[in-house]
C-alpha positions in Angstrom: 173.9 193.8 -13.0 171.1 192.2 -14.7 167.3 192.0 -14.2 165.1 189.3 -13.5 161.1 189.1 -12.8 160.8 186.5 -9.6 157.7 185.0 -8.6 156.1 185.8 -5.4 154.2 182.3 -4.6 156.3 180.1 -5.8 159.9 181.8 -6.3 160.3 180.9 -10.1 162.7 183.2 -11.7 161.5 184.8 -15.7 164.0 186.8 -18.3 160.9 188.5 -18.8 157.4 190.1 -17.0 155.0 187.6 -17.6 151.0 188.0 -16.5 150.9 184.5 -15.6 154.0 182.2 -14.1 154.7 179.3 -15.4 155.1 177.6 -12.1 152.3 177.9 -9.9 150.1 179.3 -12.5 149.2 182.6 -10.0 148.5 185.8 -11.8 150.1 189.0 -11.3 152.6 187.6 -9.1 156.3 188.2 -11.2 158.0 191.7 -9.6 161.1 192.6 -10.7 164.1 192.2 -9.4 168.0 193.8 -9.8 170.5 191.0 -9.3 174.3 191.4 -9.6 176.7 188.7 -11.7 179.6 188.8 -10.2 182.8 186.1 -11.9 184.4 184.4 -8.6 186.4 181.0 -8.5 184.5 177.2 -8.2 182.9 176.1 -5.8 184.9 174.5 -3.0 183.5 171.4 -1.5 183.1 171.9 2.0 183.7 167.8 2.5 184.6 165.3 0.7 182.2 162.4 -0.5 181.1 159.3 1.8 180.2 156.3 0.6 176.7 155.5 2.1 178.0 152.3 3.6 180.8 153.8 5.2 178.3 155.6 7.2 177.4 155.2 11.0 173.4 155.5 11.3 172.7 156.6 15.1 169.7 157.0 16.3 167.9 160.8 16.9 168.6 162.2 20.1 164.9 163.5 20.6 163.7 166.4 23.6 160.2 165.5 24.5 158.0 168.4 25.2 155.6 168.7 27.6 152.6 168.4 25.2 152.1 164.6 24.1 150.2 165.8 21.0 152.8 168.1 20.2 155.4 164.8 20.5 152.9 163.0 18.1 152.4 165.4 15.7 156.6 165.8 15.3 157.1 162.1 15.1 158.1 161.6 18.3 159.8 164.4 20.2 162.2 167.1 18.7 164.8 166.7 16.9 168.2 168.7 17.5 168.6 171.1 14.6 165.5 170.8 12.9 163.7 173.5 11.5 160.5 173.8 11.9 157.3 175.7 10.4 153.9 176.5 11.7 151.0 177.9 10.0 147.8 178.9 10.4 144.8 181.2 9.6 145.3 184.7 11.5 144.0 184.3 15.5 143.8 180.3 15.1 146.5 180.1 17.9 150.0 179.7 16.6 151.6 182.0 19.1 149.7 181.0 21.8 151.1 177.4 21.4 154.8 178.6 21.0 154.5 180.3 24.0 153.2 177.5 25.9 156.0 175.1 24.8 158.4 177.9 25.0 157.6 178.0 28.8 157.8 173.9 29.2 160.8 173.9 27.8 162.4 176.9 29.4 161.1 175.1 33.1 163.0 171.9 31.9 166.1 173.5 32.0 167.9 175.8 29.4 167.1 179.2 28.0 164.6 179.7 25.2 164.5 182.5 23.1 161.3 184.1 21.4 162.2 186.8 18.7 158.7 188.8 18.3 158.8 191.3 14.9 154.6 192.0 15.3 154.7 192.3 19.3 156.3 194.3 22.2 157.6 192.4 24.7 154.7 193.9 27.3 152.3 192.5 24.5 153.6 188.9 24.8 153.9 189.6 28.4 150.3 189.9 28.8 149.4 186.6 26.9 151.7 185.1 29.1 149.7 186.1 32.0 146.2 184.9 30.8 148.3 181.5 30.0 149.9 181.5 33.7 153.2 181.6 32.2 155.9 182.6 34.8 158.4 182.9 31.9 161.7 181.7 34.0 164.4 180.7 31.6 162.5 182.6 28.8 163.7 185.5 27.2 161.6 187.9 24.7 163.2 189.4 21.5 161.6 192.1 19.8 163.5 192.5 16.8 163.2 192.7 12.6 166.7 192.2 11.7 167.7 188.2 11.2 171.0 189.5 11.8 170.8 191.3 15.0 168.8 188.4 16.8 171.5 185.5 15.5 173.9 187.6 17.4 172.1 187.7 20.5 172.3 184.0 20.7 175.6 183.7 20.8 175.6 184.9 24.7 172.6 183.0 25.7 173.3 179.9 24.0 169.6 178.5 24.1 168.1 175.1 23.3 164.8 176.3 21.2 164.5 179.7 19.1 161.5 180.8 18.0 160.6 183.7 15.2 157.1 185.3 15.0 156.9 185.2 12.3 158.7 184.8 9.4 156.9 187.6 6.8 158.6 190.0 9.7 162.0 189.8 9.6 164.6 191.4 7.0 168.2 190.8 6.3 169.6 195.1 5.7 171.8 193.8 2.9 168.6 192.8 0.6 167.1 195.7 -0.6 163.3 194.4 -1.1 160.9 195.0 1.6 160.1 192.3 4.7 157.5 189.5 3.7 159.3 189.4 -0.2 159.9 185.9 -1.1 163.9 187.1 -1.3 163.7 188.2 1.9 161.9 185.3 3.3 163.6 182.9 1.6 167.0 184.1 2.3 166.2 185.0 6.4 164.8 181.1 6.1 167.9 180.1 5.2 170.3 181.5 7.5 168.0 180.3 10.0 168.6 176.9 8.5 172.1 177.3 8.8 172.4 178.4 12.5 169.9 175.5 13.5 172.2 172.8 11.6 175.1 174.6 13.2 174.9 175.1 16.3 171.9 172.0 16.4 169.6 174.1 18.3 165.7 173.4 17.1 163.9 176.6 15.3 160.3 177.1 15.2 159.2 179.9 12.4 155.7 181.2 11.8 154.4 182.1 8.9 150.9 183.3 7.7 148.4 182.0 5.6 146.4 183.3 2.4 142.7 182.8 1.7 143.1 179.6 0.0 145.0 177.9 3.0 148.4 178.2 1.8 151.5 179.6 3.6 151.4 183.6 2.6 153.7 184.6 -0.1 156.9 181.9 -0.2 155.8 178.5 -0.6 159.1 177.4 -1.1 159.3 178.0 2.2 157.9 174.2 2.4 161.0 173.0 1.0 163.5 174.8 3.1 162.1 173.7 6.6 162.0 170.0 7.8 158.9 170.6 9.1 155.4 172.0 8.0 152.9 171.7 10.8 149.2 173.9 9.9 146.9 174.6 13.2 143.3 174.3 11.8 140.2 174.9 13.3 136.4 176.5 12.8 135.8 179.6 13.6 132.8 178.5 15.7 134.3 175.6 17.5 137.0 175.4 20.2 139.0 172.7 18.8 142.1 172.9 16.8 143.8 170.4 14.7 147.8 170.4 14.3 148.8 168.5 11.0 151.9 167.3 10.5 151.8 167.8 6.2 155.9 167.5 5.7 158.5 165.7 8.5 161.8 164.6 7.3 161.7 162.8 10.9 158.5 161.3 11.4 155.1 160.5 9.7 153.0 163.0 7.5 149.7 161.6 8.6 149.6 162.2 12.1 147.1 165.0 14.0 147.6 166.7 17.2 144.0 167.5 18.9 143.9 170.7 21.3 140.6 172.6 22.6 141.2 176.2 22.8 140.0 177.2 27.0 141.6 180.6 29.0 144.2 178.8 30.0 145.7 178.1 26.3 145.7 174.8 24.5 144.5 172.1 25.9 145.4 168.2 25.0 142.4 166.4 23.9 142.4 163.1 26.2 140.1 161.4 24.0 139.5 162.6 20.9 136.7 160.2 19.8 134.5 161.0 22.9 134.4 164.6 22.8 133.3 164.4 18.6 130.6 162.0 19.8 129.3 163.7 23.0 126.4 166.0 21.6 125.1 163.2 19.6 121.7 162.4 19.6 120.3 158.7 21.0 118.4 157.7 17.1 118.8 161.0 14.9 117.7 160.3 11.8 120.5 161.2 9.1 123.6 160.2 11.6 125.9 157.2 11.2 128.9 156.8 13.1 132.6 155.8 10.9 136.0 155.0 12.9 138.6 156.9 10.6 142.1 156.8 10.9 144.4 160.3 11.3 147.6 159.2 11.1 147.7 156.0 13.4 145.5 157.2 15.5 141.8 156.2 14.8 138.8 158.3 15.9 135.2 157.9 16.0 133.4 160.6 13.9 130.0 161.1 13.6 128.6 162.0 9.7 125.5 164.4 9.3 123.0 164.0 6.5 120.4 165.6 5.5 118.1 165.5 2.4 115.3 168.1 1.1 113.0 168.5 -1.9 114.9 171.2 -4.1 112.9 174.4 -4.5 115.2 175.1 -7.8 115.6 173.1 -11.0 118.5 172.2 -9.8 119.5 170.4 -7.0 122.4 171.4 -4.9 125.0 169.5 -3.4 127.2 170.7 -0.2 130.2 169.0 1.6 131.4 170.5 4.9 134.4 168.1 6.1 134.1 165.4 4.0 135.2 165.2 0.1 133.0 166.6 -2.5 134.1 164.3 -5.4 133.0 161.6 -3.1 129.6 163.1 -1.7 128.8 163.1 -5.5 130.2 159.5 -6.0 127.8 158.2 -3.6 124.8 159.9 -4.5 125.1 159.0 -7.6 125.3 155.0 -6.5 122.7 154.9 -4.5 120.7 156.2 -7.2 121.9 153.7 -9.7 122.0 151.3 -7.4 119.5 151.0 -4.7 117.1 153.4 -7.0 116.8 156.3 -4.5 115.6 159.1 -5.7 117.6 161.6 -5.4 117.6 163.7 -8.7 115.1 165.8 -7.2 116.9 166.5 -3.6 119.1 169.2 -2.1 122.0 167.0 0.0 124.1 168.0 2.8 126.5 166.2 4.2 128.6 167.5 7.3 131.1 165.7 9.7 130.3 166.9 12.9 132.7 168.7 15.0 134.8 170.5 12.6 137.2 167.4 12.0 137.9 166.8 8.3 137.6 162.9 7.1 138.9 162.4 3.8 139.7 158.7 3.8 137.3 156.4 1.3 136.4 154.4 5.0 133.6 156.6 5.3 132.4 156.0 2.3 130.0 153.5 3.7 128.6 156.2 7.0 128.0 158.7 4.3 125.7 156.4 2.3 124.1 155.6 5.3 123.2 158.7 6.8 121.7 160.2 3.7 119.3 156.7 3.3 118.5 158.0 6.8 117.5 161.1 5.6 116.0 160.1 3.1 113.5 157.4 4.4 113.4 159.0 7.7 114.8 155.9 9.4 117.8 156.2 12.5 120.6 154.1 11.5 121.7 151.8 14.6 123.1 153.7 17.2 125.2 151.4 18.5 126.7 150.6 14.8 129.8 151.9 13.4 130.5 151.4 9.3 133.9 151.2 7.9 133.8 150.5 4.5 134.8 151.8 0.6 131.6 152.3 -1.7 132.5 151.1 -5.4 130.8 152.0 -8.2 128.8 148.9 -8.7 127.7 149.2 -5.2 130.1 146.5 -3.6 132.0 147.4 -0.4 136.0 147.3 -0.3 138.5 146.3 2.9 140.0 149.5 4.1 143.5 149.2 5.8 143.9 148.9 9.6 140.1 147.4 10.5 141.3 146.0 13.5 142.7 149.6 15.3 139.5 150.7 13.7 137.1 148.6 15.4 139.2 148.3 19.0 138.7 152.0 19.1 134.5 151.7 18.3 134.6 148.7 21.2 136.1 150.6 23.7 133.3 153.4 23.6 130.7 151.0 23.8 130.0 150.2 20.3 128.0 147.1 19.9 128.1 146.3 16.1 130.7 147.3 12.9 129.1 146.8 9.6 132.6 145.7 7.6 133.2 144.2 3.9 133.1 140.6 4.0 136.2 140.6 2.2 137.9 141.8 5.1 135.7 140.6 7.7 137.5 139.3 11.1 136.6 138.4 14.5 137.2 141.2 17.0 136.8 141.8 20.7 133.8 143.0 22.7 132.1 144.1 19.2 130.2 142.0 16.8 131.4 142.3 13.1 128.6 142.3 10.8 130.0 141.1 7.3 128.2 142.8 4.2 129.1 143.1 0.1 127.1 145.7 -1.4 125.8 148.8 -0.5 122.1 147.7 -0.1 122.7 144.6 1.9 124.1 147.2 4.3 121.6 150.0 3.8 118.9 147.0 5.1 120.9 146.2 8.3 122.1 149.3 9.3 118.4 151.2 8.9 116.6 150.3 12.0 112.9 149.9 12.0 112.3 148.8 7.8 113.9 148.3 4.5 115.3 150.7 1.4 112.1 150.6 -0.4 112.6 151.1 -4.4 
């Protein structure tokens, strides 16, 4: 028997106690641990190596679900055997999306299993009847111990299993508590096994800490083949599913749902509903076509700009990039000598979506010159462009999806770099280089005085 002092963020094993670990650089985080060393033969190889060439590739034999943004979000359906994790701030809707695919796929054709550890059965039942969930094929599974709900899928031989959550379950032969990071880690991994075994998808839960990471084992991220996080405001309706790690599909895509009483609800049209409470010529608005994934939506970005009533002036990003909201300020002061040392700036991206990409570099600018000089940028303009330094205006990747998106709802105009400019259909591009050419065609009704 020996002792070791294991990390509960990040799972790093210390000799000693240490206030700090080494690995995730989290304080107060090593608990100790009694491990036993036991002298056993080799390791066997289970098979022997293939040569990569030798190899057949075939193609994954992908279910699709019911929900297309779910299919999106997964790379294209679900794949047999794959293990999949979901996370999410407490109440943002995780089990209520299981249960809805839980119930699609259970009408499909094949038994689904959903193993609860934090609700009774007549609990789940009840969400189930404000979704209008019959729950015909499904079966409900309130139980802690990994073991004891593996062995209760031997009879019913499903085609998805799903654990809510994974802080809740235990394996009896580990001594530490459920929710330890050897407990979670090791119930992850027999999971993993089962799935790749009997090649039967898994979905896990798991919560989420005050910074937004998964609670506890992050190196849960590196057991599953999937991490999926359901964000959302607590004052809007809409939740964002982002695909952050897929051994099967891309890590850029998003998955748009509005919470109603009947569950999640696919968002149709993404860029409509972001654009449908915005004003006709609001001063401090501009309009950018971003790109989640390879899907490109329309996003309207808020500025607004205010004598300080401090010595110093404050700065606030909600949904876009601070490092950048403080790029650009500091450009168009330097560069198209707005005044700005003097002014509070807010800058929001309206609707709770999150745009991170340098595209709307360009909207950002815009909307606070708005602000500033109390001129409406052109509503029927979209800007896609990257701000540089010296004020010039860089290509950004995919302009054409861009633009085809701004076209179809009813866009008139894309102020683009001329680097990158193209012809493009039922929209006008409007080539610019720098940062004030643009600021004087985008501002409707005058110029960017000095």
């Amino acid at each position: 028997m020996r002792v070791v002092f294991v990390c509960q963020q990040c799972g790093r094993e210390s000799p000693k106690w240490l206030g700090r670990c080494p690995g995730c650089q989290e304080w107060n985080s090593l608990t100790e641990k009694t491990v036993s060393v036991t002298a056993g033969p080799a390791a066997v190889l289970a098979s022997p190596p293939q040569e990569l060439s030798q190899i057949t590739a075939q193609p994954e034999d992908r279910r699709l679900l019911s929900m297309g943004e779910l299919n999106r979000v997964l790379g294209g359906g679900l794949v047999p055997g794959s293990l999949v994790l979901i996370g999410g701030d407490p109440g943002i809707g995780k089990s209520t999306l299981l249960l809805q695919l839980c119930a699609g796929l259970a009408l499909s054709g094949g038994n689904v299993v959903y193993a609860s550890g934090e609700e009774t059965p007549r609990q789940i039942r009840l969400r189930a009847e404000r979704l209008g969930v019959k729950g015909d094929g499904l079966y409900l599974l309130a139980e802690n111990n990994i073991d004891a709900i593996l062995g209760q899928l031997e009879e019913l031989k499903p085609c998805l299993l799903v654990v809510d959550s994974i802080q809740s379950v235990f394996l009896p032969e580990l001594e530490t508590t459920p929710g330890s990071i050897t407990q979670v880690r090791e119930c992850t991994q027999r999971l993993m096994h089962w799935a790749k075994l009997a090649q039967v998808p898994v979905f896990i839960t798991g919560h989420v800490t005050k910074d937004g990471a998964i609670a506890g084992p992050r190196v849960l991220e590196h057991i599953v083949d999937c991490v999926l996080y359901l964000e959302g405001e607590s004052f809007s309706t809409y939740r964002l599913l982002r695909s952050v790690k897929n051994r099967f599909g891309s890590t850029n895509e998003v998955g748009i749902f509005e919470m109603k009483e009947e569950g999640l609800v696919e968002v149709a049209n993404p860029s409509q509903v972001f654009l449908s409470q915005r004003l006709e010529r609001a001063v401090g608005s501009a309009v950018v076509s971003t790109m989640e994934g390879s899907r490109p939506l329309l996003v309207e970005i808020q500025a607004l700009t205010n004598s300080t009533g401090f010595g110093q002036p404050r700065r606030t990003a909600n949904g876009v990039d601070f490092g950048r909201l403080l790029m650009i300020s500091a450009v168009l002061s330097r560069r198209l000598g707005l005044r700005l040392g003097n002014q509070d700036i807010i800058v929001s991206a309206a609707g709770g979506i999150r745009v991170g990409e340098p595209a709307a570099d360009l909207a950002i600018a815009l909307a606070i010159c708005s602000s500033f000089r109390d001129l409406a940028v052109d509503p029927e303009m979209v800007a896609v462009a990257e701000v540089g330094l010296g004020g010039e205006l860089r290509a950004v990747p995919q302009l054409e999806r861009r633009l085809a998106e701004a076209a179809r709802l009813g866009f008139k105009r894309a102020l683009v770099p001329r680097a990158a400019a193209r012809k493009a259909k039922n929209i006008e591009v409007v080539p610019v280089s720098t940062l004030r050419e643009a600021a004087k065609i985008g501002l409707v009704g005058g110029k960017i005085r000095e």
